[in-house]
C-alpha positions in Angstrom: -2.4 13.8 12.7 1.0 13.8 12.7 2.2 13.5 9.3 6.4 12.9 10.1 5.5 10.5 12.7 3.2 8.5 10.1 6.0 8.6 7.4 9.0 7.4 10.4 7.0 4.8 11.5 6.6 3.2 7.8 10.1 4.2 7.2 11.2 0.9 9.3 10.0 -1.4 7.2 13.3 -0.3 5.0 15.8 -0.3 8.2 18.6 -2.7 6.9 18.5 -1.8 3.5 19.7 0.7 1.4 16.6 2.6 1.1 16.5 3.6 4.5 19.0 6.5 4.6 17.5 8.1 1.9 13.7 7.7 3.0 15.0 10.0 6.4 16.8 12.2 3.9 13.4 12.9 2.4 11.7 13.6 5.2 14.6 15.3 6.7 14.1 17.7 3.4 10.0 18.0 4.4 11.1 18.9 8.4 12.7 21.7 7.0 10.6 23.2 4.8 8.0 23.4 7.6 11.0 25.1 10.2 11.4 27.6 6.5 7.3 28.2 6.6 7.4 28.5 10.4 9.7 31.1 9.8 8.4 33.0 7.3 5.3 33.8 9.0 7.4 35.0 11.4 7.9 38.3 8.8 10.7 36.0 7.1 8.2 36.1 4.0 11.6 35.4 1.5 11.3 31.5 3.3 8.2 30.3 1.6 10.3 30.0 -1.2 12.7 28.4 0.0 9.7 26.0 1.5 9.4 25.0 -2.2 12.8 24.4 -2.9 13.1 22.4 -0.2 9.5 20.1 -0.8 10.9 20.0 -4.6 14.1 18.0 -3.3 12.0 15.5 -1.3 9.6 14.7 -4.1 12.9 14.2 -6.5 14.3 12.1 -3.4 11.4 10.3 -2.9 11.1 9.3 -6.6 14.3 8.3 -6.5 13.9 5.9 -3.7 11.3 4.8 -5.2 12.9 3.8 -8.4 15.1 1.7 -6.8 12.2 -0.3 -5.0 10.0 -0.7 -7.9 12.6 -1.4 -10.4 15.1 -3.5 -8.0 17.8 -1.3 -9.9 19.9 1.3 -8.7 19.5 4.8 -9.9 23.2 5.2 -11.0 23.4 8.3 -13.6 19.8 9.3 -14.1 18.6 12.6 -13.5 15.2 13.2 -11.7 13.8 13.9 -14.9 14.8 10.3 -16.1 13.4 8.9 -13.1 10.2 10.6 -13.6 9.3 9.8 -17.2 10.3 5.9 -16.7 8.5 5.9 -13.7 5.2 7.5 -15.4 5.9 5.9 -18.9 6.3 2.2 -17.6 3.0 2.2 -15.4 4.7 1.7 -12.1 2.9 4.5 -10.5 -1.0 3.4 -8.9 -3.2 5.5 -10.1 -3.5 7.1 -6.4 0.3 8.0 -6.3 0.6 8.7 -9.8 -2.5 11.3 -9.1 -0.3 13.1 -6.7 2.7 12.9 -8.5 1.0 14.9 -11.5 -0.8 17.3 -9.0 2.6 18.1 -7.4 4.9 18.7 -10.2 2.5 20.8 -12.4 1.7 23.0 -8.6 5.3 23.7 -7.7 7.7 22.1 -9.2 7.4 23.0 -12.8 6.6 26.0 -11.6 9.5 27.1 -9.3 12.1 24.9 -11.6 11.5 27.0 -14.7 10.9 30.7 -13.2 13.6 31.7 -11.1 11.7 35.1 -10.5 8.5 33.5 -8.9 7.5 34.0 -5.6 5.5 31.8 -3.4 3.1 32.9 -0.9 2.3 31.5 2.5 -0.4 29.8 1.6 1.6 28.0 -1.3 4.1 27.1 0.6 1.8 25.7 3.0 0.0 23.6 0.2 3.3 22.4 -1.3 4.1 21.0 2.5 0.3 19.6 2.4 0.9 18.2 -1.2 4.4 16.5 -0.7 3.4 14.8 2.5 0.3 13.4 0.8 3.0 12.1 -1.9 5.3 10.6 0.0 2.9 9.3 2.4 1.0 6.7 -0.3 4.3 6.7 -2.4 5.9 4.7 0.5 3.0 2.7 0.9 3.4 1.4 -2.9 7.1 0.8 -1.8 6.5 -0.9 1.2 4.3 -3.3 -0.2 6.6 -3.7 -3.3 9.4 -4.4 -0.8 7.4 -6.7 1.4 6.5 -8.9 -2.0 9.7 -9.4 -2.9 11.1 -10.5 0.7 8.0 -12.9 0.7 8.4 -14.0 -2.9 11.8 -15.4 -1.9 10.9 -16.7 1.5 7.7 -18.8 0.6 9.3 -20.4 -2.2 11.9 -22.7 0.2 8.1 -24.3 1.4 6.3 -23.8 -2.1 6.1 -27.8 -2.2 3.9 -28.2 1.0 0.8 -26.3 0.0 1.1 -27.9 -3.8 -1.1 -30.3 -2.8 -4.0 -27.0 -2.3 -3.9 -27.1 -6.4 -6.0 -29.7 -6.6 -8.3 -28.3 -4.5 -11.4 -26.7 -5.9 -10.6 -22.8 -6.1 -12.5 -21.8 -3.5 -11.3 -24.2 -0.9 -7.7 -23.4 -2.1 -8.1 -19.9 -1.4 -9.0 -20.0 1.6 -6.5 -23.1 2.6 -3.7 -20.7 1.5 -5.0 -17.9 3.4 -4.9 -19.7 6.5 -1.6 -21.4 5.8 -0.4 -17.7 5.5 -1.4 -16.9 9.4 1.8 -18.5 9.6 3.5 -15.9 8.0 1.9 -12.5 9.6 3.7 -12.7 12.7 7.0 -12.7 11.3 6.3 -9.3 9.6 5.5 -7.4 13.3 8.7 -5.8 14.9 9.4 -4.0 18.0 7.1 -5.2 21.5 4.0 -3.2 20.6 1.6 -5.1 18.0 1.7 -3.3 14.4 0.0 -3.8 11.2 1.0 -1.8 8.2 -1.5 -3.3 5.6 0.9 -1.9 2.5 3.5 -4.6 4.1 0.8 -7.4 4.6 -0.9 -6.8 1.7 2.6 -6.9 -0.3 3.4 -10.0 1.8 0.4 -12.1 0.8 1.1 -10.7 -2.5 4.4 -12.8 -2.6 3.6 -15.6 -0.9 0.3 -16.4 -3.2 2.5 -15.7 -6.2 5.6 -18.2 -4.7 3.0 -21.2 -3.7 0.3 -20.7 -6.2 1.9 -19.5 -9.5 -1.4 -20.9 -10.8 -3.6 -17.6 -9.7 -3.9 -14.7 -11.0 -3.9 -11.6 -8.7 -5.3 -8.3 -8.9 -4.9 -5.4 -6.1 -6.7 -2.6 -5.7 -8.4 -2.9 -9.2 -11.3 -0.3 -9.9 -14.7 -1.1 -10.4 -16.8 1.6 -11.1 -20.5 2.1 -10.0 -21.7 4.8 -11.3 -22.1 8.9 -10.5 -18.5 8.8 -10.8 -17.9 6.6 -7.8 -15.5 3.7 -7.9 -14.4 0.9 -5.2 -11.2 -0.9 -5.0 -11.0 -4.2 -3.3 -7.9 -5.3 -2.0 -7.3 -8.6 -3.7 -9.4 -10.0 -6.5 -8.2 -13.7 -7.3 -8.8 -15.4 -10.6 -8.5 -18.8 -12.0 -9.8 -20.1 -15.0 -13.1 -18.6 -15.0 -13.4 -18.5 -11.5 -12.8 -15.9 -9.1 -12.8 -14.7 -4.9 -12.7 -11.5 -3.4 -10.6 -11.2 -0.6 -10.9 -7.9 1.9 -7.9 -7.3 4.2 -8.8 -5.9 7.9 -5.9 -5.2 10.4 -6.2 -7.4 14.0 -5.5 -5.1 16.0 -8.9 -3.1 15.4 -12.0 -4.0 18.0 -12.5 -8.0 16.0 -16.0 -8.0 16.6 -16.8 -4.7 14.8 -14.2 -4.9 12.5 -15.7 -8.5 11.5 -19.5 -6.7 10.9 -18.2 -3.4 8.9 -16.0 -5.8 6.6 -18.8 -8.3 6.0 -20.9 -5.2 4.7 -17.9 -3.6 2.9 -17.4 -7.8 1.0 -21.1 -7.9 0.2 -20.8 -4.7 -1.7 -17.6 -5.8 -3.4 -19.0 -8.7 -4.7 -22.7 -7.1 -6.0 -20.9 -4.3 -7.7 -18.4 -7.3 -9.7 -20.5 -9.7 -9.7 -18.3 -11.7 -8.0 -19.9 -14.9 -5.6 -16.9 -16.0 -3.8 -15.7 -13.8 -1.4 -13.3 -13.9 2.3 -12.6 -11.5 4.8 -9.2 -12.0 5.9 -8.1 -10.3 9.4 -4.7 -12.5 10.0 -3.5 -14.0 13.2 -1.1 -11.8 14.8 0.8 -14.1 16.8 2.0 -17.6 16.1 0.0 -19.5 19.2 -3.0 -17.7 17.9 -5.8 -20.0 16.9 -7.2 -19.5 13.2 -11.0 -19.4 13.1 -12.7 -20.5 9.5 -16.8 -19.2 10.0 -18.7 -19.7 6.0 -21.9 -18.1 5.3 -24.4 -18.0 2.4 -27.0 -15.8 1.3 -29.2 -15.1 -1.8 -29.4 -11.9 -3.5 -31.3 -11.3 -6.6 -31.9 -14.9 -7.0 -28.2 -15.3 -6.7 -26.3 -17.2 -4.0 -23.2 -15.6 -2.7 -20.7 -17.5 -0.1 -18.9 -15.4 2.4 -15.9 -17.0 4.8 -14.3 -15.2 7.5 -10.9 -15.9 8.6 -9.6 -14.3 11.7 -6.8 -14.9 14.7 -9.2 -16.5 17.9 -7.9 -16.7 21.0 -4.1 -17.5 21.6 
């Protein structure tokens, strides 16, 4: 896996804005610090060090960058350390990220900030490379889908009066009314020629546009419920109302459909056993505008409990 290609591709979600020069300045820090490892095992050993150093500016870069995209504030006078205890202090760290960010800093960046006479071995420096990647890499997916919810936010509100009627609806019915109505939307996030899916930007773009058109639900991502023998799951949307809620599951189009479809049913009906939850959709948006949006509804009883599944997905353009 390529780990800088991964991070560049993701990057252009943020070409236009502000945020972009600085994401390449991050990674630009991470390129190096592998050209410094290369080269210390080489018999430059004195470079793992400076592997550290150079990891310790991307992660203070890539909280910084991440500051502004969280907060919608620039970063004007505050120091890293500024940046880091708002950014852990106000909760705007998943707990993902936020597990990375504590593993990081208390590995090698406490460490190397406040001992001038350590040294770092090879494998260290190797781990810190491992480590920051693995940081920056979920970090910008937080951003990214921060970013897209805001873009969306704005955009759906111009035809927020359209789907008001979908209120009415029972909740169900309007879920899955909005979710369609959003197919719309999916093919304005793909760039370039080649079809691409970066679920951080779709998930943050649905994010918005439920939020602009339906002020009335409440909507949880990636909230944990845990099973047991430590295990937890995280489904990608979990949409309340009153007393009512729908589980939603996100799967990228461009995977094969037909599979995707089956493994995404199974991973819904787990879901929704493990919260109890009856109501659930598997979402796999339309990836092109001419694309024709399928609705299929099932219903099954488990435990003496009946559970309804619909499955929305791009058919054939």
């Amino acid at each position: 896996m390529d780990l800088s290609k991964l991070i560049k591709d993701k990057s252009k979600v943020f070409e236009g804005t502000s945020n972009y020069l600085g994401i390449e300045c991050v990674l630009n820090h991470i390129e190096i610090a592998e050209k410094h490892l290369s080269n210390g095992q080489g018999g430059e050993d004195y470079l793992f060090d400076d592997v550290v150093y150079r990891t310790n500016q991307a992660f203070e870069g890539a909280l910084k960058e991440a500051y502004v995209v969280l907060t919608g504030e620039a970063a004007g006078r505050k120091t890293p350390n500024d940046i880091e205890k708002y950014l852990e202090t106000n909760n705007l760290l998943k707990e993902r990220v936020l597990e990375l960010f504590s593993n990081y800093r208390k590995e090698w960046r406490n460490k190397s900030t406040h001992d001038y006479k350590l040294y770092f071995s090879e494998q260290e420096a190797f781990l810190a490379i491992v480590n920051i990647y693995a940081f920056f890499n979920i970090l910008l997916d937080q951003m990214i889908g921060k970013h897209a919810k805001d873009k969306e936010e704005k955009e759906a509100k111009l035809f927020a009066d359209k789907l008001k009627a979908s209120s009415e609806m029972g909740f169900y019915e309007q879920v899955i009314f909005l979710l369609t109505s959003y197919c719309q939307e999916t093919p304005k996030i793909q760039r370039g020629h080649a079809p691409r899916f970066l679920e951080a930007e779709v998930m943050g773009s649905l994010h918005g546009f439920l939020s602009a058109v339906a002020p009335d639900i409440t909507i949880f991502s990636d909230q944990i419920i845990r099973i047991g023998n430590g295990r937890v799951l995280r489904p990608d949307l979990i949409l309340e109302k009153g007393d009512e809620k729908v589980i939603v599951e996100l799967k990228s189009p461009i995977m094969n459909p037909s599979a995707i479809r089956v493994s995404g049913r199974e991973q819904l009906y787990t879901y929704m056993s493990a919260a109890s939850i009856n109501h659930g959709i598997l979402f796999i948006p339309a990836l092109s505008e001419g694309q024709e949006v399928v609705i299929t509804k099932t219903e099954r009883e488990v435990a003496d409990v009946q559970q309804f599944i619909t499955e929305i997905y791009g058919g054939k353009a």
